[in-house]
mmCIF file of the N, C-alpha and C atoms, coordinates in Angstrom:
data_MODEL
# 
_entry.id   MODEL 
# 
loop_
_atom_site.group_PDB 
_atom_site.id 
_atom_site.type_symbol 
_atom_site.label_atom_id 
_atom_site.label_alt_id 
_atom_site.label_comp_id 
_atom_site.label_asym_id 
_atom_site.label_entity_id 
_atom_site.label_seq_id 
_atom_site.pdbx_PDB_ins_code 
_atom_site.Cartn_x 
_atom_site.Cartn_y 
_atom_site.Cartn_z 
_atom_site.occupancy 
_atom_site.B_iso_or_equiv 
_atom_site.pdbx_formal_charge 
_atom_site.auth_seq_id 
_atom_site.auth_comp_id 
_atom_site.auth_asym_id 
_atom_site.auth_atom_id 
_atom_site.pdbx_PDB_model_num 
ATOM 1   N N  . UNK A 1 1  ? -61.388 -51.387 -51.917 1.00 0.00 ? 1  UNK A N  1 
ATOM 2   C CA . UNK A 1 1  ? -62.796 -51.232 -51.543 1.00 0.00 ? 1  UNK A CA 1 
ATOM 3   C C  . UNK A 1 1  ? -62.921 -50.890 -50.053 1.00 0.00 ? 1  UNK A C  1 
ATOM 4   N N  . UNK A 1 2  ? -62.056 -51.253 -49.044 1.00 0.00 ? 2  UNK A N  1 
ATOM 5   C CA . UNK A 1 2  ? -62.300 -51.530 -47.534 1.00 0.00 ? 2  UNK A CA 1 
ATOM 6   C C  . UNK A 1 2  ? -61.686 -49.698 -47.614 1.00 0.00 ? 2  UNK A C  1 
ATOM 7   N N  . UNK A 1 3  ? -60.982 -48.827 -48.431 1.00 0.00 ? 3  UNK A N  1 
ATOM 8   C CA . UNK A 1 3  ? -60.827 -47.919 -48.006 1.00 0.00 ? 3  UNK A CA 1 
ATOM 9   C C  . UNK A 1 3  ? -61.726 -47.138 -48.237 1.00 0.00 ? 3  UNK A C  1 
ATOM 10  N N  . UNK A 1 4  ? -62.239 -47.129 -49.523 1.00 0.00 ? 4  UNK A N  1 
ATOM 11  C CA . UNK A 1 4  ? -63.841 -46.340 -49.546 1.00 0.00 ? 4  UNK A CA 1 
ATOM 12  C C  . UNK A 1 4  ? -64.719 -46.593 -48.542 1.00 0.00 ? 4  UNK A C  1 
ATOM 13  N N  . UNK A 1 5  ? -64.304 -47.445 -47.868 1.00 0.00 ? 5  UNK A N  1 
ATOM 14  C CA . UNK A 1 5  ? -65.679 -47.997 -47.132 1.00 0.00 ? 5  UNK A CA 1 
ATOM 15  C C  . UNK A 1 5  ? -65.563 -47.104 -45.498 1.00 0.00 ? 5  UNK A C  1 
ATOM 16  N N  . UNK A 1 6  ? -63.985 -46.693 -45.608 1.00 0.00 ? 6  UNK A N  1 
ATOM 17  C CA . UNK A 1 6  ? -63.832 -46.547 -44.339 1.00 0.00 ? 6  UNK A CA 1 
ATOM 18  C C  . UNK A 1 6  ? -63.643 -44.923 -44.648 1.00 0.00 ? 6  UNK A C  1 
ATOM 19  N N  . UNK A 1 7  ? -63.489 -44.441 -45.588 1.00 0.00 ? 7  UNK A N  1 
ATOM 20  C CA . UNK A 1 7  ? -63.442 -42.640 -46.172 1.00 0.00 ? 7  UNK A CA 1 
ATOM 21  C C  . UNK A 1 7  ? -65.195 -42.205 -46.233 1.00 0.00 ? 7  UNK A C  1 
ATOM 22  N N  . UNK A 1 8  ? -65.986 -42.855 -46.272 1.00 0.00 ? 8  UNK A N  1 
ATOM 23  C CA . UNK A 1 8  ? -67.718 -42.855 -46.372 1.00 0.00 ? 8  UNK A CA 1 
ATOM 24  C C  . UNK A 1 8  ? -67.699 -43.282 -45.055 1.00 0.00 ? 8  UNK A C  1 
ATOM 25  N N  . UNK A 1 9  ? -67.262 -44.278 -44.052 1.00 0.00 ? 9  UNK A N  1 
ATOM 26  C CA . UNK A 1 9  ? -67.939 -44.157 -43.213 1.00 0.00 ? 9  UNK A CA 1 
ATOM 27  C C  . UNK A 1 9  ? -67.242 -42.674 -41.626 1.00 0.00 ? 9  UNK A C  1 
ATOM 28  N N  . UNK A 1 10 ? -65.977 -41.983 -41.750 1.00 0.00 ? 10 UNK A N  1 
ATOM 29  C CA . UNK A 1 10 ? -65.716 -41.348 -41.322 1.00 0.00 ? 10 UNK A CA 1 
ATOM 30  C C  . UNK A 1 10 ? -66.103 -40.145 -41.766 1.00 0.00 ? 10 UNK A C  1 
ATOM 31  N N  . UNK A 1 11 ? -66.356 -39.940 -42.898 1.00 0.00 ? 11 UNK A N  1 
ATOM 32  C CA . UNK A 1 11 ? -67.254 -38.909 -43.941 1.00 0.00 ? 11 UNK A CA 1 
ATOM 33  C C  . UNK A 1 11 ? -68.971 -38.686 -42.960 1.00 0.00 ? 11 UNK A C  1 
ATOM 34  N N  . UNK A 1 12 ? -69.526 -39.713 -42.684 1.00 0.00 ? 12 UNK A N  1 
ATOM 35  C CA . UNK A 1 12 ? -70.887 -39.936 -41.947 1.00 0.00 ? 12 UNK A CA 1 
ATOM 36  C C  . UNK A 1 12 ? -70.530 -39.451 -40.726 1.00 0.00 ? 12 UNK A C  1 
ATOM 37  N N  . UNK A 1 13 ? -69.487 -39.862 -39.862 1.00 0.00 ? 13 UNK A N  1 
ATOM 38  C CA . UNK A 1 13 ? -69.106 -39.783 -38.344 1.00 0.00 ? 13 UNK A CA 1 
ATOM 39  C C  . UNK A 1 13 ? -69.066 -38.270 -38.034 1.00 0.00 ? 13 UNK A C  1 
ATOM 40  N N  . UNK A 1 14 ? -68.576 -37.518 -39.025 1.00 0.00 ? 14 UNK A N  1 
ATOM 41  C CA . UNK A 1 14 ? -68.177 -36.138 -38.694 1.00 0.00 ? 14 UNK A CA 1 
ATOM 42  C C  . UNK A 1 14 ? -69.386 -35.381 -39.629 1.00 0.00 ? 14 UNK A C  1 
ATOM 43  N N  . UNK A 1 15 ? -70.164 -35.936 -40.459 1.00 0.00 ? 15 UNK A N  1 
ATOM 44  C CA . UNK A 1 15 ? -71.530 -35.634 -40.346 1.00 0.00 ? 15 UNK A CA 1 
ATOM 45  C C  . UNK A 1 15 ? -72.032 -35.137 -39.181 1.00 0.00 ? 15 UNK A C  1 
ATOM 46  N N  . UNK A 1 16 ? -72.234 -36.632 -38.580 1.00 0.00 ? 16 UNK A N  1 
ATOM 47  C CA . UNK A 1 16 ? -72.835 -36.540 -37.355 1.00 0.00 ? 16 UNK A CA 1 
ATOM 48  C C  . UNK A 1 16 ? -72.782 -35.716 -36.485 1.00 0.00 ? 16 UNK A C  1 
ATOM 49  N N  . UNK A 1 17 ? -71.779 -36.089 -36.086 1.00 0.00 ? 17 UNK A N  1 
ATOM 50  C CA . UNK A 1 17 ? -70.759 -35.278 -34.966 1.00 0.00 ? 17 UNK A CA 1 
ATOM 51  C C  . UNK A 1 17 ? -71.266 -33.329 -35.188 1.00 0.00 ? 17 UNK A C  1 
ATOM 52  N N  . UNK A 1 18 ? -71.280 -33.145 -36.679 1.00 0.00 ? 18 UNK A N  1 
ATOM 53  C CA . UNK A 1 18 ? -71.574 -31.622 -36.661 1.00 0.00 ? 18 UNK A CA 1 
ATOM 54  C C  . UNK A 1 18 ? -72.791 -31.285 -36.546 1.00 0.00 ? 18 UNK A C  1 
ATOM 55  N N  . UNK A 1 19 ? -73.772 -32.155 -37.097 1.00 0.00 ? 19 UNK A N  1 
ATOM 56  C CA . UNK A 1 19 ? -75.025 -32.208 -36.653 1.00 0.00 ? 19 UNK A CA 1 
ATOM 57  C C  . UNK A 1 19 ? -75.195 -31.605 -34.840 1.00 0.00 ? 19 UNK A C  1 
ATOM 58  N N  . UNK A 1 20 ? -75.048 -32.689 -33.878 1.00 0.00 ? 20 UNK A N  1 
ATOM 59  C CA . UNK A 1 20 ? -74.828 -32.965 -32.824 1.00 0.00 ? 20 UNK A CA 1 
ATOM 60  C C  . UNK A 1 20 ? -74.717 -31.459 -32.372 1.00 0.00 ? 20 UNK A C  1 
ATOM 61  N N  . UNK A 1 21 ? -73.382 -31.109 -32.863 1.00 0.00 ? 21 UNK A N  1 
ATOM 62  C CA . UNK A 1 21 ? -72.861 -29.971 -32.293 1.00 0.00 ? 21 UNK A CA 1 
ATOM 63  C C  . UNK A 1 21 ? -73.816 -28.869 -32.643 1.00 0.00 ? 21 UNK A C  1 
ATOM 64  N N  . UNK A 1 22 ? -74.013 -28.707 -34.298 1.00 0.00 ? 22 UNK A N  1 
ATOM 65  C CA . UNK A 1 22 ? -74.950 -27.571 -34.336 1.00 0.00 ? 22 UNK A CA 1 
ATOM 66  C C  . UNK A 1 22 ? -76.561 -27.156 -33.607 1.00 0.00 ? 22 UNK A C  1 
ATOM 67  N N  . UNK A 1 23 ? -76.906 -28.588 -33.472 1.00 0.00 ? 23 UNK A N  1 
ATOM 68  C CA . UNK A 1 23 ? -78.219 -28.455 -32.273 1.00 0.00 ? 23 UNK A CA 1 
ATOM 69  C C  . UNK A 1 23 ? -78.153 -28.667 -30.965 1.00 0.00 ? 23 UNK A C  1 
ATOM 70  N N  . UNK A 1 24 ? -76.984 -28.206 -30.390 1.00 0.00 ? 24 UNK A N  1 
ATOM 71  C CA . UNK A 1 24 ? -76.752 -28.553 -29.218 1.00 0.00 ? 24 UNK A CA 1 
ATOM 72  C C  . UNK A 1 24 ? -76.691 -26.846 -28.969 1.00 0.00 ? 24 UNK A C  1 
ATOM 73  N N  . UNK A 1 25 ? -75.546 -26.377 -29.730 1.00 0.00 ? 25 UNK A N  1 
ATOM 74  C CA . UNK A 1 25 ? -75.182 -25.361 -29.594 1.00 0.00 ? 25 UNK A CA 1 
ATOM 75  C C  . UNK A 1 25 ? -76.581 -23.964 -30.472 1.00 0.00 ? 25 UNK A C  1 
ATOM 76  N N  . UNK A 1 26 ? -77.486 -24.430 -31.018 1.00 0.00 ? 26 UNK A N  1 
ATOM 77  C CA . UNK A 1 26 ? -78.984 -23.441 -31.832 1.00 0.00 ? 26 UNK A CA 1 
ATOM 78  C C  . UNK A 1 26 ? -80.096 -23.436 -30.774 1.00 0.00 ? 26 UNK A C  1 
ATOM 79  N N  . UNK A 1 27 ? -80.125 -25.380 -30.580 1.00 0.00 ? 27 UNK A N  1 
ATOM 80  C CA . UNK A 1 27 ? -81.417 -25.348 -29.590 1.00 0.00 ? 27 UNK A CA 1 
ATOM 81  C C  . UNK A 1 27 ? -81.218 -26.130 -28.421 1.00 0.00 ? 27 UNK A C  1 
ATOM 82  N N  . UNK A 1 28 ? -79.936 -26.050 -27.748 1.00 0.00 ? 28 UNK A N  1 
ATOM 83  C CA . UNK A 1 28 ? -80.125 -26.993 -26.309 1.00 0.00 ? 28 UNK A CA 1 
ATOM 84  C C  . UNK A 1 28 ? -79.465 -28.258 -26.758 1.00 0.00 ? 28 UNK A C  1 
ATOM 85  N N  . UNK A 1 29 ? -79.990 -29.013 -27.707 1.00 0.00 ? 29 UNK A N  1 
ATOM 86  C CA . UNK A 1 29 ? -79.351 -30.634 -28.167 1.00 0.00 ? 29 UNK A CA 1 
ATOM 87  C C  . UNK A 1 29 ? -81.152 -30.535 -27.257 1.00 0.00 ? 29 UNK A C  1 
ATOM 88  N N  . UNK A 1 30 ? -82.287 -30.100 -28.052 1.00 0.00 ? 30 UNK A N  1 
ATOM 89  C CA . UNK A 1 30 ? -83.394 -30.772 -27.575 1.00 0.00 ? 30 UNK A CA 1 
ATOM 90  C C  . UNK A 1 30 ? -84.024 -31.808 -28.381 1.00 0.00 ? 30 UNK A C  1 
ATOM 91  N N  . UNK A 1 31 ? -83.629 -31.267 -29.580 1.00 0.00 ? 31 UNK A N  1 
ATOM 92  C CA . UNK A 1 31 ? -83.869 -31.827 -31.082 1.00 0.00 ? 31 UNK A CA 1 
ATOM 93  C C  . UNK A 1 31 ? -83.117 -33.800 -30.879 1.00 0.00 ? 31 UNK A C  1 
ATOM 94  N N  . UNK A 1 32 ? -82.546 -33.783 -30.523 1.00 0.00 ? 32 UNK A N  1 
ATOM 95  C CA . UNK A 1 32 ? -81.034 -34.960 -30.001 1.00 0.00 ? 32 UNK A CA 1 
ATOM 96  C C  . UNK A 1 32 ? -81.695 -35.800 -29.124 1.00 0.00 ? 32 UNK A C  1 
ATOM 97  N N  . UNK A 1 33 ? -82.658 -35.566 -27.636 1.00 0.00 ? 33 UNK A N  1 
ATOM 98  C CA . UNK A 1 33 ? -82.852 -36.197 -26.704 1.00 0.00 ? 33 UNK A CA 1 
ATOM 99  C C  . UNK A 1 33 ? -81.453 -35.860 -25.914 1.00 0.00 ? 33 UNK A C  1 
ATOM 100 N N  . UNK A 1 34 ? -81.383 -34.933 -25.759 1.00 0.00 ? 34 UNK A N  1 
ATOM 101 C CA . UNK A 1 34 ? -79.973 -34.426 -25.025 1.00 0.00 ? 34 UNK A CA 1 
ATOM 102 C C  . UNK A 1 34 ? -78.959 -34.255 -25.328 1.00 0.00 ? 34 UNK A C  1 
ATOM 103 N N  . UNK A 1 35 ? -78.306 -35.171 -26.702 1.00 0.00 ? 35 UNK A N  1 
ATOM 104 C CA . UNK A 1 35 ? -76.894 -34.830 -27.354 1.00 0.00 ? 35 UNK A CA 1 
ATOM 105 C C  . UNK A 1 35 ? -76.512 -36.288 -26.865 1.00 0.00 ? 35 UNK A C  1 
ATOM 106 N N  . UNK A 1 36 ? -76.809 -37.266 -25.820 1.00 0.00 ? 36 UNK A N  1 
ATOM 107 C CA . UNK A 1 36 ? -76.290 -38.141 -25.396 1.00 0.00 ? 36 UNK A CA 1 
ATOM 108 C C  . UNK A 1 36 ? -77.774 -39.626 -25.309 1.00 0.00 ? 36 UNK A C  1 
ATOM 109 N N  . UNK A 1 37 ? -78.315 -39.253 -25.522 1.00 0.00 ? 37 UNK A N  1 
ATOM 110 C CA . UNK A 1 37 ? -79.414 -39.865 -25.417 1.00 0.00 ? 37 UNK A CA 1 
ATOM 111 C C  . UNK A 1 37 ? -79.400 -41.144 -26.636 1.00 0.00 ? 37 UNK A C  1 
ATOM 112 N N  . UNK A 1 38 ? -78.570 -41.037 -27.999 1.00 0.00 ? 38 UNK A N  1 
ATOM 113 C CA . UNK A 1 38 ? -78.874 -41.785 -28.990 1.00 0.00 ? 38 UNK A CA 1 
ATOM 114 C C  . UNK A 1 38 ? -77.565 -42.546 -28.969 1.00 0.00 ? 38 UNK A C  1 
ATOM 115 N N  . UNK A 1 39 ? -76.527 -42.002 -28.290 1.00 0.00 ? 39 UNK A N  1 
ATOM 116 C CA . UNK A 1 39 ? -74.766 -42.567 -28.344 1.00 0.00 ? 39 UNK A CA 1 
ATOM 117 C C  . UNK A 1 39 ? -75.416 -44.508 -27.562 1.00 0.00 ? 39 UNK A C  1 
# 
């Protein structure tokens, strides 16, 4: 169970992470509060 838990939660991280990147790199990271604003 602790490995599903940890394959879903690195699954989310690099979600993120591409998120991050794709509105940083479309609109500034204005969408973000800067790209650093929520870390």
């Amino acid at each position: 169970m602790e490995t599903v838990l940890i394959v879903v939660h690195l699954m989310v991280v690099l979600a993120l992470v591409g998120v991050v990147l794709l509105q940083r790199s479309e609109g500034g990271g204005l969408g973000i509060g800067g790209g650093s604003g929520f870390m």
